[in-house]
C-alpha positions, 0 to 999 in steps of 0.5 A, spaced: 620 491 554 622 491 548 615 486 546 611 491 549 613 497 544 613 493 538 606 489 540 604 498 541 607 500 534 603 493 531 596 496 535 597 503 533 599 501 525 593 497 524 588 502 528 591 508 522 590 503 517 583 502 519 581 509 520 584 511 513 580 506 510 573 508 506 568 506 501 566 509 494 559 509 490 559 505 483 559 511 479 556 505 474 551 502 479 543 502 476 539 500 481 534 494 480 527 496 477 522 495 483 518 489 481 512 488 478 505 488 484 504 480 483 511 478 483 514 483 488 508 479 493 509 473 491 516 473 493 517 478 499 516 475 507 509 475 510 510 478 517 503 478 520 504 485 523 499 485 529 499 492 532 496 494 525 489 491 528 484 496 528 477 493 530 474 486 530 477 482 524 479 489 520 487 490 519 489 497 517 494 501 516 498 508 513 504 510 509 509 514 512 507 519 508 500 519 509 498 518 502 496 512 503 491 508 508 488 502 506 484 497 511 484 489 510 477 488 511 470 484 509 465 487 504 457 485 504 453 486 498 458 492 497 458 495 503 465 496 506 467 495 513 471 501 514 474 502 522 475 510 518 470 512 515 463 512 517 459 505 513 452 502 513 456 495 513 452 493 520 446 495 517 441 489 518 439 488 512 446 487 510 446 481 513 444 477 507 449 478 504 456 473 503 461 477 506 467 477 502 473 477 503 478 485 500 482 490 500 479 498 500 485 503 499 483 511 499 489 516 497 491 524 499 494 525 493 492 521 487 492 520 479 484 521 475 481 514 472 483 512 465 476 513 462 477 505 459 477 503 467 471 507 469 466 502 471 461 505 473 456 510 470 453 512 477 447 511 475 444 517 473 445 519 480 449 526 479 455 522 483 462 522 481 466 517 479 472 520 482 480 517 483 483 516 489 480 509 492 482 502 490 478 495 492 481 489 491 476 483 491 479 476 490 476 476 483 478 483 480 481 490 482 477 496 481 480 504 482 476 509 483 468 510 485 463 513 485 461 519 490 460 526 492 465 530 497 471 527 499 473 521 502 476 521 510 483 520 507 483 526 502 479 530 509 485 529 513 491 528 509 488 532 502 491 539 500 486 542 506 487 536 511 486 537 518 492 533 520 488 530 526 483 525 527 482 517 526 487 515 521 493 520 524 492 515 530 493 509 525 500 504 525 505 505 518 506 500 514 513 501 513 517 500 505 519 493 505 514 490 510 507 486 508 502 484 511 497 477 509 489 476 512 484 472 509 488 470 503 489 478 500 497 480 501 499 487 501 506 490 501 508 498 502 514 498 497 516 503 491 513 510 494 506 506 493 502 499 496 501 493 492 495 489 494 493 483 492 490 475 491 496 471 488 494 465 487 488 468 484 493 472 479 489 479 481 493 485 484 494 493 484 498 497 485 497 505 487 502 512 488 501 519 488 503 518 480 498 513 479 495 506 479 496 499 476 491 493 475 493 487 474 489 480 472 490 474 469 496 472 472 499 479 471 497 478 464 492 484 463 495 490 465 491 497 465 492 504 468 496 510 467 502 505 470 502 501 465 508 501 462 512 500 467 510 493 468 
């Protein structure tokens, strides 16, 4: 008997003394700056997340907050297979075009272009060249595009979006999860996504605050965001 309520008395001091215990922040702790875009996909885990597919050999996915959708698909003489937006990728006589490989990103909320990454002059056409969309090829990163009117993502998501149509039904792409399709990696991770060719040394970096584009290597870095590189 006398075991009994000694083995009791043991039981009942360690169970206090594990209620009891507690943990405290570091009042010291500085969390890591997050990655550069080109390191941060060179050394995250690929997970092949395939209940993103959105069409015939397209790959599409949206941020939790939806800000940022961005389809991992296949271009034509520039033409985009988009499976958001209407296109003229099917078009016949795109087909004699190579199909290129890249990475099309449109943003609800977003910063302007910097006027040394304006690569277009719209030619004359009274279109603006506008932020909010980035394209990753292979060989560069290029953000904003010449256009009128607003883009699918700006119509559901902007200031004045509707809150409904073809990319609310998209799957997320959590922070920390990435993703890899014909050579092109993307990962969704400091409140933006990063996109990009790795062993082409090619990639960009897109949030609400701002863009990155990055070539050489990591080498070249422009846009709004460049000094956090």
């Amino acid at each position: 008997m006398r075991r009994t309520v000694l083995g009791i008395l043991a039981a009942l001091l360690l169970l206090a003394s594990t209620a009891c215990s507690f943990s405290t922040k570091d009042p010291n702790y500085v969390p890591p700056e997050p990655l550069p875009p080109l390191e941060q996909l060179k050394q995250v885990p690929v997970t092949q997340q395939t209940t993103l597919a959105a069409g015939d050999d397209v790959i599409a996915f949206v941020t939790p907050d939806h800000n940022i959708v961005c389809a991992m698909t296949s271009s034509r003489g520039g033409h985009i297979n988009l499976p958001y937006e209407p296109n003229t990728y099917s078009d016949a006589a795109n087909n004699k075009f190579a199909v290129v490989p890249v990475v099309q990103c449109e943003l609800a909320a977003y910063a302007k272009p910097e006027a040394e990454d304006i690569s277009d002059d719209c030619g004359a056409t009274g279109l603006g060249y506008l932020g909010g969309t980035v394209l990753l090829s292979p060989d560069k990163a290029v953000y904003g595009s010449c256009r009128s009117g607003v883009t699918q993502m700006e119509s559901e998501y902007g200031p004045k979006g509707t809150r409904n149509g073809t990319i609310s039904k998209l799957r997320e792409l959590a922070d920390g999860q990435n993703i890899e399709r014909n050579g092109l990696r993307c990962s969704a991770y400091n409140d933006g996504v990063a996109c990009g060719n790795v062993s082409g040394g090619v990639a960009f970096f897109v949030s609400r605050e701002g863009y990155q584009l990055i070539s050489d290597g990591g080498k070249t870095v422009r846009g709004n965001l460049k000094e956090d590189s």
